[in-house]
Backbone as a ProteinNet text record, in pm:
[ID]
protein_1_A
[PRIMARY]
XXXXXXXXXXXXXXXXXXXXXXXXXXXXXXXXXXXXXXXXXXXXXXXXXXXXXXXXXXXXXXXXXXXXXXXXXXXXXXXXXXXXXXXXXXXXXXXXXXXXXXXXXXXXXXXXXXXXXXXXXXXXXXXXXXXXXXXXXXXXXXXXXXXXXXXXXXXXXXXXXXXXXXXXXXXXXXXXXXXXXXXXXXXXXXXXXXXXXXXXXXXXXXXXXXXXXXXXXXXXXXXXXXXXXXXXXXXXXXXXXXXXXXXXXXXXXXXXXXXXXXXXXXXXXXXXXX
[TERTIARY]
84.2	0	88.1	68.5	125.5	95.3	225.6	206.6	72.6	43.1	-61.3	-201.5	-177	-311.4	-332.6	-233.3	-189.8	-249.1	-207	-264.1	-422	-461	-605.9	-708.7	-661.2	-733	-689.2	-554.1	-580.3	-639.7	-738.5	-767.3	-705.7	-589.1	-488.7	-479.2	-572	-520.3	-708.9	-741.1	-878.1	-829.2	-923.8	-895.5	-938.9	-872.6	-874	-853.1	-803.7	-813.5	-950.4	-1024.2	-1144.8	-1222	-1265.3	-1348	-1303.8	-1155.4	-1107.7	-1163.3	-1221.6	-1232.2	-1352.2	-1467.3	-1583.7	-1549	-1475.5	-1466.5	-1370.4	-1310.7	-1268.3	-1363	-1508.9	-1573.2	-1609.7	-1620.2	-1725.9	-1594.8	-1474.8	-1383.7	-1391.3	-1429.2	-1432.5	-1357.9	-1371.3	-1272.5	-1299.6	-1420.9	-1449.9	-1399.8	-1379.7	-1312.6	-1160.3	-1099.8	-967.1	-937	-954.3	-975.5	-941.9	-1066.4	-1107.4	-956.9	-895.5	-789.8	-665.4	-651.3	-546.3	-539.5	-632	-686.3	-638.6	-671	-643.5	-461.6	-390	-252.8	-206	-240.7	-209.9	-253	-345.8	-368.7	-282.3	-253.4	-221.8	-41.6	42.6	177	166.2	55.9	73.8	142.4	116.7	212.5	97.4	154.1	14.3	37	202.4	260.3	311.6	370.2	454.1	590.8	591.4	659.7	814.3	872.6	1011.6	1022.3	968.7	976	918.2	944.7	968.5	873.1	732.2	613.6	626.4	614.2	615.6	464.6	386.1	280	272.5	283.2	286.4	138.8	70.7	-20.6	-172.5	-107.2	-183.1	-297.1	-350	-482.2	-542.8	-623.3	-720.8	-656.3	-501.6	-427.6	-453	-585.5	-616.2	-542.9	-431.8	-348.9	-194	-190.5	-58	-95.6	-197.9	-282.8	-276.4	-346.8	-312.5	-136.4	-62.5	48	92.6	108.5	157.2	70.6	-3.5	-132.3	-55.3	2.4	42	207.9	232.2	368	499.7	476.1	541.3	595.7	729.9	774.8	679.9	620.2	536.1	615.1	621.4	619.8	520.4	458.6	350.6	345.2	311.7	355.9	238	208.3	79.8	139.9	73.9	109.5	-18.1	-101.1	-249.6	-224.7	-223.6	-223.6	-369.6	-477.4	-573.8	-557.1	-504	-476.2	-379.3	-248.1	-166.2	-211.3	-279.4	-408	-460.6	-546.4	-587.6	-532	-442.6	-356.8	-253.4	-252.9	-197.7	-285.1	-412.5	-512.5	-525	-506.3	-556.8	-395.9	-314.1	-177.2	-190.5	-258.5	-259.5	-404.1	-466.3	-606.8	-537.7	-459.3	-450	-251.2	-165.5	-30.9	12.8	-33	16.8	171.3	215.3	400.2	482.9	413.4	487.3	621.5	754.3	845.9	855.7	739.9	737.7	683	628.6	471.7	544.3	597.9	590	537.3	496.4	379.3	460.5	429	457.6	421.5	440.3	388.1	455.7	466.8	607	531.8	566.6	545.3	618.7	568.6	649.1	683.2	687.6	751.3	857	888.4	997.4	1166.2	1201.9	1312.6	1426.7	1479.6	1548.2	1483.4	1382.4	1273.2	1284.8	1210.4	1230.8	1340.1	1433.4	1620.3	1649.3	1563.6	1570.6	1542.6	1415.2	1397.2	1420.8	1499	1587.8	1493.3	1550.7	1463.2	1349.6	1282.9	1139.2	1118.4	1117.1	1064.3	949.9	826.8	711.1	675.9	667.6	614.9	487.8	376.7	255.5	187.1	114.2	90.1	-71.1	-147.3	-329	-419.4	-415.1	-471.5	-408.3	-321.5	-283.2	-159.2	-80.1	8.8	-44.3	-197.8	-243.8	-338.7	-314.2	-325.9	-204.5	-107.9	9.1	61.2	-26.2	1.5	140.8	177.8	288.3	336.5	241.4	243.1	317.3	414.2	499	626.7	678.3	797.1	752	643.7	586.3	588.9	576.3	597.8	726.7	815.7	972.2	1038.3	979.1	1038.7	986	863.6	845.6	904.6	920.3	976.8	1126.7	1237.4	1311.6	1332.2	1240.1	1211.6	1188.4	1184.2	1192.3	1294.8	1325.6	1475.8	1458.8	1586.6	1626.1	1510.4	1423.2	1315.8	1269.3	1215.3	1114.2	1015	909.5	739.8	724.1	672.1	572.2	419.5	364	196.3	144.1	77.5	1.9	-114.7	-182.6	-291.9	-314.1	-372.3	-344.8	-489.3	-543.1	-668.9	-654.7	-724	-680.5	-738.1	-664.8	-701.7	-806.7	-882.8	-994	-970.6	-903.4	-882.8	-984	-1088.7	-1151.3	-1199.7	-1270.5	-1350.3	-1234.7	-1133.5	-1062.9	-1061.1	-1024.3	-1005	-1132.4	-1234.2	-1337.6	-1403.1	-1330.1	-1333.3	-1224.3	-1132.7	-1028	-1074.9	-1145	-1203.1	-1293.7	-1401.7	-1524.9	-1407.7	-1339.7	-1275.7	-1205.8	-1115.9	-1032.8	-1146.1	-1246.4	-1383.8	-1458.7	-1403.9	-1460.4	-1410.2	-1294.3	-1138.3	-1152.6	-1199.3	-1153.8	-1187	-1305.7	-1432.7	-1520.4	-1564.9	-1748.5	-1837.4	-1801.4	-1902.1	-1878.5	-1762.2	-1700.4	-1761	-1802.7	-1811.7	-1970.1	-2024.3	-2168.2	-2255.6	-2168	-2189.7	-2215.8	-2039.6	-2029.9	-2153.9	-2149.8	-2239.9	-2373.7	-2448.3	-2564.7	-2599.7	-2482.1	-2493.9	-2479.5	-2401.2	-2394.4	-2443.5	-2460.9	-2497.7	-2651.8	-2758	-2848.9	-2875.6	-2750.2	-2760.7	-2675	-2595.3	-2525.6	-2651.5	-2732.6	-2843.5	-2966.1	-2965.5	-3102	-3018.9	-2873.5	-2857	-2821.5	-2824.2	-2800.8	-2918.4	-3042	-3211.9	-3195.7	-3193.8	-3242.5	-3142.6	-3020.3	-2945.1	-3030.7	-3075.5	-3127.6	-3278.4	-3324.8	-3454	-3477.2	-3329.7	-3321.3	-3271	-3234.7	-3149.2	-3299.4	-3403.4	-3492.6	-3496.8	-3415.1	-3390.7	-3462.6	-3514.9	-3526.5	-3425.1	-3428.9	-3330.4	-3261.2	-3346.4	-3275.1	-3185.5	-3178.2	-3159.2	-3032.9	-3062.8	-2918.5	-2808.5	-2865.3	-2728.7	-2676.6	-2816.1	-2699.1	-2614.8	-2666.8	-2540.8	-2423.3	-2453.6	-2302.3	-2244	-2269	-2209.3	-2145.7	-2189.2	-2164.9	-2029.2	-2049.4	-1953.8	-1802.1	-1874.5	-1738.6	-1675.5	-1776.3	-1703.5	-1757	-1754	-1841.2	-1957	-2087.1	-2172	-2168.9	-2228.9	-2206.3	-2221.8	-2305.2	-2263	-2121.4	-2051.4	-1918.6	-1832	-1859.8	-1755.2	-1791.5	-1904.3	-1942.7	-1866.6	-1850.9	-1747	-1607.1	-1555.8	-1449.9	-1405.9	-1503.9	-1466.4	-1484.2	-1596	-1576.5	-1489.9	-1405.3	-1343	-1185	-1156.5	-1010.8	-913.5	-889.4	-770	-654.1	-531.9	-481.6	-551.6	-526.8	-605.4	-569.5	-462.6	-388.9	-421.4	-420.1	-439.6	-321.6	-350.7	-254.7	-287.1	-218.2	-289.3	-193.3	-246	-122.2	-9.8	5	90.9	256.5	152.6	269.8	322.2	272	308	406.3	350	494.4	623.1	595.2	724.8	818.1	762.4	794.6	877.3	832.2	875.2	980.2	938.1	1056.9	1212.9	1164.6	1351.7	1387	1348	1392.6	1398.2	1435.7	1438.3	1283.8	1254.9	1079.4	1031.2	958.6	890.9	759.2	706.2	539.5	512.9	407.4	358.5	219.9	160.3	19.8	-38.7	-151.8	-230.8	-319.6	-392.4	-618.3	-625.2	-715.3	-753.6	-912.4	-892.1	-1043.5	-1082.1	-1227.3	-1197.3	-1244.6	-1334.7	-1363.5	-1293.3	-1409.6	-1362.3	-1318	-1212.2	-1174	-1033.3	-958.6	-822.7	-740.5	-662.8	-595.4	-486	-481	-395	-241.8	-132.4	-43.9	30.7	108.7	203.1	348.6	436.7	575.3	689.1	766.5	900.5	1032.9	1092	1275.8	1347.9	1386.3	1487.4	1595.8	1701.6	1752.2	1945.8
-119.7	0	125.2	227.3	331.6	421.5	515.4	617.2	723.8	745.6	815.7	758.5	620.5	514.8	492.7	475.6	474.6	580.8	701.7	848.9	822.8	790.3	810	729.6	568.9	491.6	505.4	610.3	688.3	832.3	843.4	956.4	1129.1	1065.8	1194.3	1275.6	1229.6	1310.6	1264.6	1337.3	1338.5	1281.4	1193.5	1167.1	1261.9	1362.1	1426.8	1422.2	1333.3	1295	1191.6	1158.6	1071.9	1168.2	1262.5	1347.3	1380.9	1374.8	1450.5	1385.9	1259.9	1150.1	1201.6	1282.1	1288	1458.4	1463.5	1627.3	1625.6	1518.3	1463	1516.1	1423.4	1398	1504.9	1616.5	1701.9	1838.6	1809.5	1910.8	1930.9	2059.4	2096.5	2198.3	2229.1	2359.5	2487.3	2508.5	2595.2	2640.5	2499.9	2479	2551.8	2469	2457.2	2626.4	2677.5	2817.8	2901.5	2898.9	2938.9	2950	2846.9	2740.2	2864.1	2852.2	2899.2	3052.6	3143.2	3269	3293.5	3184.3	3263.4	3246.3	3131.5	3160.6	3255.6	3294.3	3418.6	3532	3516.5	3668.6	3686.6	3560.4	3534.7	3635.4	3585	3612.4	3717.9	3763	3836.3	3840.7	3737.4	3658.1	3630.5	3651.1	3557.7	3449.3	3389.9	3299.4	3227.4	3119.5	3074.3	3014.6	3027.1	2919.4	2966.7	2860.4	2840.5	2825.5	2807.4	2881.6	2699.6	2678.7	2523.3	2582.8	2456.5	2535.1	2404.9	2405.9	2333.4	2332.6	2220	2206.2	2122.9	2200	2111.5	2091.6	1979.4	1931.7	1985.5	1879.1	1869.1	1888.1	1760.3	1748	1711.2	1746.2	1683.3	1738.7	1761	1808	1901.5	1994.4	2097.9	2204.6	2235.8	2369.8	2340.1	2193.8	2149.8	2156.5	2130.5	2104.9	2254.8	2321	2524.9	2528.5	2507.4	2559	2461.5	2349.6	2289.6	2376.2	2420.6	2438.3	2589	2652.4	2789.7	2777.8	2687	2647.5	2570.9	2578.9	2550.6	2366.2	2356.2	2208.1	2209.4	2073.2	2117.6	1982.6	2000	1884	1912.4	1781.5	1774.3	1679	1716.8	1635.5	1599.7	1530.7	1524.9	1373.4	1427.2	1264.1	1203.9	1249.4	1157.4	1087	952.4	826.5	885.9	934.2	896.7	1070.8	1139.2	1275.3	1277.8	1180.6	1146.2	1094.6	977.5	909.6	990.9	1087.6	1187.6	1321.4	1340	1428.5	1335.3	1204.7	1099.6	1107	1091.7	1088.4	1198.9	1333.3	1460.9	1451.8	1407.1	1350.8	1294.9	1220.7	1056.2	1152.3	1216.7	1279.3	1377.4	1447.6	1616.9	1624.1	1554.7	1544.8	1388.1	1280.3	1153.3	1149.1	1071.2	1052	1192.4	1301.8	1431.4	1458	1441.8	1407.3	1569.9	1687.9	1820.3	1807.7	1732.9	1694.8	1579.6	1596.7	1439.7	1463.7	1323	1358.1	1281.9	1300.8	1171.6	1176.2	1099.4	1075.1	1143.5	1244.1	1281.3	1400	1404.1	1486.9	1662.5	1732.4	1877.2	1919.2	1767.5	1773.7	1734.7	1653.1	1589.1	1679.2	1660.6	1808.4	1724	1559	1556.5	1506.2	1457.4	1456.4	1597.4	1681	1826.7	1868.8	1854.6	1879.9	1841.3	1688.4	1633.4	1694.7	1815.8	1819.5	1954.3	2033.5	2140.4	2271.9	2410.2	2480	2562.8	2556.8	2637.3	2793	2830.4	2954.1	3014	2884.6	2921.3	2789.4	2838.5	2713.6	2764.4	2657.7	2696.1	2575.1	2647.9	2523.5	2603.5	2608.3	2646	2524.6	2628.3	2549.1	2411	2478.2	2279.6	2285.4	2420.6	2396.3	2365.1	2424.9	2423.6	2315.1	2180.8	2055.1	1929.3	2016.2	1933.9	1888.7	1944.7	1912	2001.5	2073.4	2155.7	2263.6	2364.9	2444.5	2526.7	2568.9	2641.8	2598.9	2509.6	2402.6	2346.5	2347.3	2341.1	2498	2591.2	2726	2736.9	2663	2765.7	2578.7	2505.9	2420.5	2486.6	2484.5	2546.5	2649.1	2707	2845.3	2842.6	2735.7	2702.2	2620.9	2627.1	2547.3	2643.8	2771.8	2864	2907.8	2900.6	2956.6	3117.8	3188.6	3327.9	3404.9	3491.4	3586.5	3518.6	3353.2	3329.4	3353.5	3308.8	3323.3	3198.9	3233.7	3147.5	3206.3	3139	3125.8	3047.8	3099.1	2941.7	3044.5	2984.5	3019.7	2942.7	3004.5	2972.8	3007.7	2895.8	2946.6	3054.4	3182	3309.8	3277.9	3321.2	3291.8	3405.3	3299.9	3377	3342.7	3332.7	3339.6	3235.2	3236.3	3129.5	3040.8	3111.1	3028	2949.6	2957.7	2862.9	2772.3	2760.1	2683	2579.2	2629.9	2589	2463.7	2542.6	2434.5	2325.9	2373.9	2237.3	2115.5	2147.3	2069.9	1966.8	2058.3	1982.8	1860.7	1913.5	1869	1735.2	1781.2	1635.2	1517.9	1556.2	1463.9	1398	1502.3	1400.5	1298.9	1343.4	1214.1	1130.9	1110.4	1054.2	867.4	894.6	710.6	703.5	627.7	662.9	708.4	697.1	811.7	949.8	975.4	1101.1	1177.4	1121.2	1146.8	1155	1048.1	1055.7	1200.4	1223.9	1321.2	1439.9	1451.2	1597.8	1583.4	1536.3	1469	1568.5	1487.5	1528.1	1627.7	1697.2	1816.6	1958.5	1929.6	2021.5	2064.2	1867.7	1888.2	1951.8	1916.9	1994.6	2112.2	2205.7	2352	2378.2	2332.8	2363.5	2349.4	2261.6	2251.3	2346.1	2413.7	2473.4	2665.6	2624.9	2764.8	2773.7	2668.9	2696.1	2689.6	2636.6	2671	2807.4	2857.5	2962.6	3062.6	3002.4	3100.4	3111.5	3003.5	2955.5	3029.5	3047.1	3114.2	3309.9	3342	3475.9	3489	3471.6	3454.2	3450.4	3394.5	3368.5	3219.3	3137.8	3050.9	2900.8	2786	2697.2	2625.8	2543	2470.2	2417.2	2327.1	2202.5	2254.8	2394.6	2493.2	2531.4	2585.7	2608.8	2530.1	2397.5	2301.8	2235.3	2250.6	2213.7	2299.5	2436.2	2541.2	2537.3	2472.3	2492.3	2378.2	2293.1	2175.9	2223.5	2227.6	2296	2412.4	2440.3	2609.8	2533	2427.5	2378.4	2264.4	2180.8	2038.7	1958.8	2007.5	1857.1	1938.6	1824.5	1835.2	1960.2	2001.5	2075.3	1992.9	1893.3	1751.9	1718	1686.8	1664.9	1796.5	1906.5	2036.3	2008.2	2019.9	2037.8	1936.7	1767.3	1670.7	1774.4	1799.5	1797.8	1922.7	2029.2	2162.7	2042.7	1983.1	1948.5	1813.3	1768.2	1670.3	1704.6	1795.9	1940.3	1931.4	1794.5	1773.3	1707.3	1764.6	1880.8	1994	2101.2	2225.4	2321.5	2389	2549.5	2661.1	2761.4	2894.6	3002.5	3104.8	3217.7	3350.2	3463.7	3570.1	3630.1	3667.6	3759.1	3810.9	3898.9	3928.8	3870.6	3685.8	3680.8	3592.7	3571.3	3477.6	3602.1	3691.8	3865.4	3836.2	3860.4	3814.1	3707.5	3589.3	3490.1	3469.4	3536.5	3483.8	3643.9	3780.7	3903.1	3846.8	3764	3721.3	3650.1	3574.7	3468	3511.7	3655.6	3733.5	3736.1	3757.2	3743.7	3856.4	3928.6	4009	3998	4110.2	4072.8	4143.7	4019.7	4076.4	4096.6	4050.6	4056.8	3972.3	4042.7	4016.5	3981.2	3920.3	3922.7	3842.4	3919.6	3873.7	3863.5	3797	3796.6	3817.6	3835.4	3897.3	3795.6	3691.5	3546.5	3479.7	3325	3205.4	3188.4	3094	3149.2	3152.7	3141.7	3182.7	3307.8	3333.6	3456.4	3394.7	3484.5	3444.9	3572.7	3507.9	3547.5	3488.5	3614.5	3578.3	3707.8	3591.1	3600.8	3638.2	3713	3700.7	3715.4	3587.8	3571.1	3647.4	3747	3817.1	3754.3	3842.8	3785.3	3771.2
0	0	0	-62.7	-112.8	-5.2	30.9	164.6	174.8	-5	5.9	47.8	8	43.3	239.6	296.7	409.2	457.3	444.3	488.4	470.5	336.8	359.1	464.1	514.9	564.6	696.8	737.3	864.8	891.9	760.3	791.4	849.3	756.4	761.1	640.3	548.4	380.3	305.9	255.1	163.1	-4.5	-43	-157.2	-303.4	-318.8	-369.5	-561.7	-545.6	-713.6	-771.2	-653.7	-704.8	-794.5	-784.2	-823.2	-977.3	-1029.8	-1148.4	-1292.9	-1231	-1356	-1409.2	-1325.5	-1394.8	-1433.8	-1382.5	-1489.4	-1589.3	-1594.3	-1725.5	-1864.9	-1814.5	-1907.6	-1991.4	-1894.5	-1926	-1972.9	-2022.6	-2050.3	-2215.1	-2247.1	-2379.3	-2415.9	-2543.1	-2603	-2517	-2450.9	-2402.9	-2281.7	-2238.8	-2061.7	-2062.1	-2163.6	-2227.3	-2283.5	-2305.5	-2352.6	-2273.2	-2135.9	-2027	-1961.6	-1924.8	-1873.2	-1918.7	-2078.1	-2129	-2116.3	-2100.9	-2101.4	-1944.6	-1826.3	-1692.3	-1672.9	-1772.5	-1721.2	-1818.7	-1940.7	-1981.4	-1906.9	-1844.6	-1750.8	-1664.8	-1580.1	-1456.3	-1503.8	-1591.2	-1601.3	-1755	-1795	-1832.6	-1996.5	-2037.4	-2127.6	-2256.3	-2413.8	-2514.8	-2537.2	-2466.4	-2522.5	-2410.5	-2438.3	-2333.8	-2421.1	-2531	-2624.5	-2564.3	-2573.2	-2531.4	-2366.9	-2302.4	-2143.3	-2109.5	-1956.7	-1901.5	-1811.9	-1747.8	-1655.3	-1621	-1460	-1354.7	-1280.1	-1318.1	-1203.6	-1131.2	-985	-855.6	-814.2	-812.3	-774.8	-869.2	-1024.8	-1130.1	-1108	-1054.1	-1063.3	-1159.1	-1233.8	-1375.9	-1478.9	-1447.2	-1589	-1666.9	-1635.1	-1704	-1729	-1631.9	-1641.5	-1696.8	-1647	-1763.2	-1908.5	-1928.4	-2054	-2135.1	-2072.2	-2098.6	-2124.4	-2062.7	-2080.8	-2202.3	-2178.6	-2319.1	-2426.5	-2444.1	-2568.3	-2594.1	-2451.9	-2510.4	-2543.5	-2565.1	-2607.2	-2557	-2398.6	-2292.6	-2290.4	-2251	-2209.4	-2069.3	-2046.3	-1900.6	-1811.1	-1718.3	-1595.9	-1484.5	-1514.9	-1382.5	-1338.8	-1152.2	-1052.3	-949.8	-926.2	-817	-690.6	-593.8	-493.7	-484.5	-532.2	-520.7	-656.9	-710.2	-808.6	-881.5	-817.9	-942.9	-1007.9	-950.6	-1033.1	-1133.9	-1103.7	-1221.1	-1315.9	-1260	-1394.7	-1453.5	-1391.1	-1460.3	-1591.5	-1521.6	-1594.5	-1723.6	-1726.8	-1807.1	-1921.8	-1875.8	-1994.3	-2021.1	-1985.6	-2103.9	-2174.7	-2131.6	-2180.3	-2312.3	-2310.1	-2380.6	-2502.8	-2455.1	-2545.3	-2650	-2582.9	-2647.8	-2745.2	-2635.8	-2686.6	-2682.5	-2690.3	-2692	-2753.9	-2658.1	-2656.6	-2677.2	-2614.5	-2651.4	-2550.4	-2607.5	-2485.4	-2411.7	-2498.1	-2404.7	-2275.3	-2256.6	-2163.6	-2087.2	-1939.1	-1823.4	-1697.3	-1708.2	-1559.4	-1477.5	-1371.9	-1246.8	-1133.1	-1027.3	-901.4	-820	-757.9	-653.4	-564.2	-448.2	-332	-331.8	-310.6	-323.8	-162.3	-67.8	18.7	38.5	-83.5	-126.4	-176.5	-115.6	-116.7	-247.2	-201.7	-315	-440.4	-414.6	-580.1	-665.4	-548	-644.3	-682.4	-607.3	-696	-780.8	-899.3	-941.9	-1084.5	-1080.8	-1146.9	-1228.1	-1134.5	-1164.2	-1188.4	-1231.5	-1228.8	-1376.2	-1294.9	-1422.5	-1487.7	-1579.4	-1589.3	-1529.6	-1510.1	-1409	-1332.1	-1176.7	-1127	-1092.3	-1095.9	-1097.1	-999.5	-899.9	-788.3	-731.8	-834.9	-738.3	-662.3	-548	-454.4	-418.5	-387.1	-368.9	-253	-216.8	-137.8	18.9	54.5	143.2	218.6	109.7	156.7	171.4	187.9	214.9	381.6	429	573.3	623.7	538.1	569.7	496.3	502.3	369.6	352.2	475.8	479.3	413.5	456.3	343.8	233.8	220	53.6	-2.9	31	-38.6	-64	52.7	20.4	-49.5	-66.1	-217	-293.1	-323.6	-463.4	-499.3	-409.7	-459.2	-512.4	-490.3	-454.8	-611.4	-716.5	-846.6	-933.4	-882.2	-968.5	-1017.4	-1167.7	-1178.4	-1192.7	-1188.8	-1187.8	-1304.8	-1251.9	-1347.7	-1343.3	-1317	-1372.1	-1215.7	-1264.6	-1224.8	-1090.7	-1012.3	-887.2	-895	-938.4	-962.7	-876.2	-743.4	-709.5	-586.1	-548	-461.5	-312.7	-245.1	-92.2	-2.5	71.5	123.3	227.8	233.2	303	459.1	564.2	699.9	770.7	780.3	848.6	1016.1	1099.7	1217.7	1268.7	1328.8	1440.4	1292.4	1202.9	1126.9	1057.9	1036.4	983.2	1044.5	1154	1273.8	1313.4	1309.1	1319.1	1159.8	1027	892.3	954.8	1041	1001.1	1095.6	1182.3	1248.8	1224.7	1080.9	1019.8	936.7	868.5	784.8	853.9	938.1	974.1	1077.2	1117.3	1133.2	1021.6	875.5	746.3	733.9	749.9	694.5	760.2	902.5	1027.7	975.2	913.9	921.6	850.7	838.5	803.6	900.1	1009.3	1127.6	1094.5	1125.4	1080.7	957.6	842.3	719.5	712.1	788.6	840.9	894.5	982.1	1088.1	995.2	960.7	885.4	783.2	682.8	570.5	605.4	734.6	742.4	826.7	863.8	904.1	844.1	758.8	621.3	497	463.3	311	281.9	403.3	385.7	394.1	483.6	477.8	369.5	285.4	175.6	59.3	46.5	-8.8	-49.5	108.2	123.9	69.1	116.3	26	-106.2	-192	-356	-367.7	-360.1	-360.9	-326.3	-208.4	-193	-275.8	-362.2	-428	-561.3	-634.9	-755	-729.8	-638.4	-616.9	-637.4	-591.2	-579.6	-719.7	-794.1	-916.4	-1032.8	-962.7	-1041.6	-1178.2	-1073.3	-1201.2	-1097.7	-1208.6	-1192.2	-1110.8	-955.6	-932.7	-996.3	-1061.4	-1152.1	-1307.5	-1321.7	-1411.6	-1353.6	-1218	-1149.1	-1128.9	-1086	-1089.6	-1184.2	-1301.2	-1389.4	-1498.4	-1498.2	-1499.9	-1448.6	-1288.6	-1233.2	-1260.1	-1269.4	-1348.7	-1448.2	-1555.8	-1646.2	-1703.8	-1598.8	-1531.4	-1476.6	-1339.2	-1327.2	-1342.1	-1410.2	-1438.7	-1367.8	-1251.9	-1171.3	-1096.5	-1041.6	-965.3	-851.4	-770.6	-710.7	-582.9	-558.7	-452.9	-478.3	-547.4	-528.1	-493.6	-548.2	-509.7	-353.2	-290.5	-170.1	-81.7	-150.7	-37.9	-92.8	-143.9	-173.1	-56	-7.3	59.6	200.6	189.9	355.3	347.2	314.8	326.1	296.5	240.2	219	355.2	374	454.9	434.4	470.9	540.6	465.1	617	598.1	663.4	595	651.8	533.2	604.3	530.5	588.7	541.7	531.8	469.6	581.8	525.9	448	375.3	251.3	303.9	398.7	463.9	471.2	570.6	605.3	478.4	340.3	229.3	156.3	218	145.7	181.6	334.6	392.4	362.1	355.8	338.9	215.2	77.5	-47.6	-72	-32.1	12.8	33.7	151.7	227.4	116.9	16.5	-53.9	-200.5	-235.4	-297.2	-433.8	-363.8	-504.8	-474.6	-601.9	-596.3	-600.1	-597.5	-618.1	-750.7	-801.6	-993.6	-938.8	-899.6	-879.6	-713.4	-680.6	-575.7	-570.7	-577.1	-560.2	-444.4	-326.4	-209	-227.3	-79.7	-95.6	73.2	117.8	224.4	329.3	300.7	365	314.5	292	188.6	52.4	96.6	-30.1	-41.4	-181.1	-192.8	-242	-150.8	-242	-317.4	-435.9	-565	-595.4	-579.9	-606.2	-725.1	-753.4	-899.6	-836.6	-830.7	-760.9	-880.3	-863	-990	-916.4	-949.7	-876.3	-950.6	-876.1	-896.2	-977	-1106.6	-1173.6	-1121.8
[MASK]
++++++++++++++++++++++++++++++++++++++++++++++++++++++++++++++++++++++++++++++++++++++++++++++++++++++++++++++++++++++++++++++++++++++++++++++++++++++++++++++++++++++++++++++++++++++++++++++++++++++++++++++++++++++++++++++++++++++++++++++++++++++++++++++++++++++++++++++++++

């Protein structure tokens, strides 16, 4: 059994790549577009051609997928097995045997894995450093994969003080069992319920109109986005602040900011000094 398999059946890590297979299905030119349009915003760039992009904790391969498409050699890395699967097949769909494009299995806690793989013009890691169970030595590897001028792209859930504290709690009671998962389950999913109705109501739209817009919108169900927020363990956040500080001492600048003032992630775009 694999360390990541281990973690999950102690209820120390959420299975986070189950979910990628059905938004597989539902990925079109439109998605893909979408995809390629936010890392050109993000760095500011129409292109990426010639330049090496590093994604730490793939996922459904969609943003390795954008960068190869905008020209980029990509390496992508995930420690969850069914997200590599995942990101294999938009692999295997879009660039089959492209030696620009390698995926693999590896941890970005992994200090001599990542040495391994030397440094990037952009490393790009959304949402994902803040389920590592250690997000602070996951920021300063990644960061640490950036070569000279190039780019750190990645996003971070923003700290809301008690209420964070109070999610990490729901959260590591999801992971815990099937009681655990029980509990939370039916304590949530019906007030998560009764407010996309009452969102779909003010909106003036048919329920069954609303969810499947958001389907639609994001790829999967809005029952699955919903396990995926309450089951999001490990679970640290951070307030902008101290992610300034942090990447300042280690000579990076700041390209861009977007906060947010609850839930939610704030999004940074970093540049290493040359």
């Amino acid at each position: 059994m694999s360390t990541h398999a281990i973690e999950i059946a102690r209820g120390e890590r959420f299975e986070f790549g189950a979910n990628w297979a059905a938004f597989l299905d539902t990925l079109d030119e439109r998605r893909l577009s979408e995809a390629e349009r936010s890392v050109r915003e993000l760095l500011e760039q129409p292109s990426l051609a010639g330049q090496t992009f590093l994604d730490i904790g793939s996922g459904s391969g969609l943003f390795s997928l954008a960068a190869r498409r905008l020209g980029a050699s990509v390496h992508s890395i995930d420690y969850d097995p069914q997200s590599v699967g995942c990101t294999n097949t938009l692999r295997a769909r879009y660039f089959a045997n492209d030696p620009r494009w390698t995926v693999e299995e590896g941890s970005v806690l992994d200090r001599e894995f990542l040495e391994t793989l030397g440094e990037f013009d952009v490393v790009y890691s959304w949402g994902v450093l803040h389920h590592t169970g250690d997000m602070w030595t996951a920021l300063d590897l990644a960061a640490g994969r950036v070569a000279p001028g190039g780019a750190f792209v990645f996003a971070l859930y923003n700290d809301q003080g008690w209420k964070s504290g109070a999610w990490l709690r729901v959260k590591k009671l999801y992971c815990s069992g099937l009681v655990g998962r029980a509990v939370v389950s039916a304590a949530f999913l019906p007030y998560f319920a009764a407010r996309a109705l009452c969102a779909s109501l003010i909106l003036h739209r048919n329920p069954v109109t609303y969810f499947t817009e958001y389907k639609a919108a994001r790829g999967m169900s809005v029952y699955y986005d919903w396990k995926d927020w309450l089951g999001g363990y490990p679970f640290e956040v951070a307030g902008p602040g101290h992610v300034l500080s942090a990447l300042r001492t280690k000579g990076f600048d700041l390209v861009l900011l977007r906060t947010v003032r609850g839930l939610g992630c704030n999004e940074f775009v970093f540049r290493r000094a040359r």
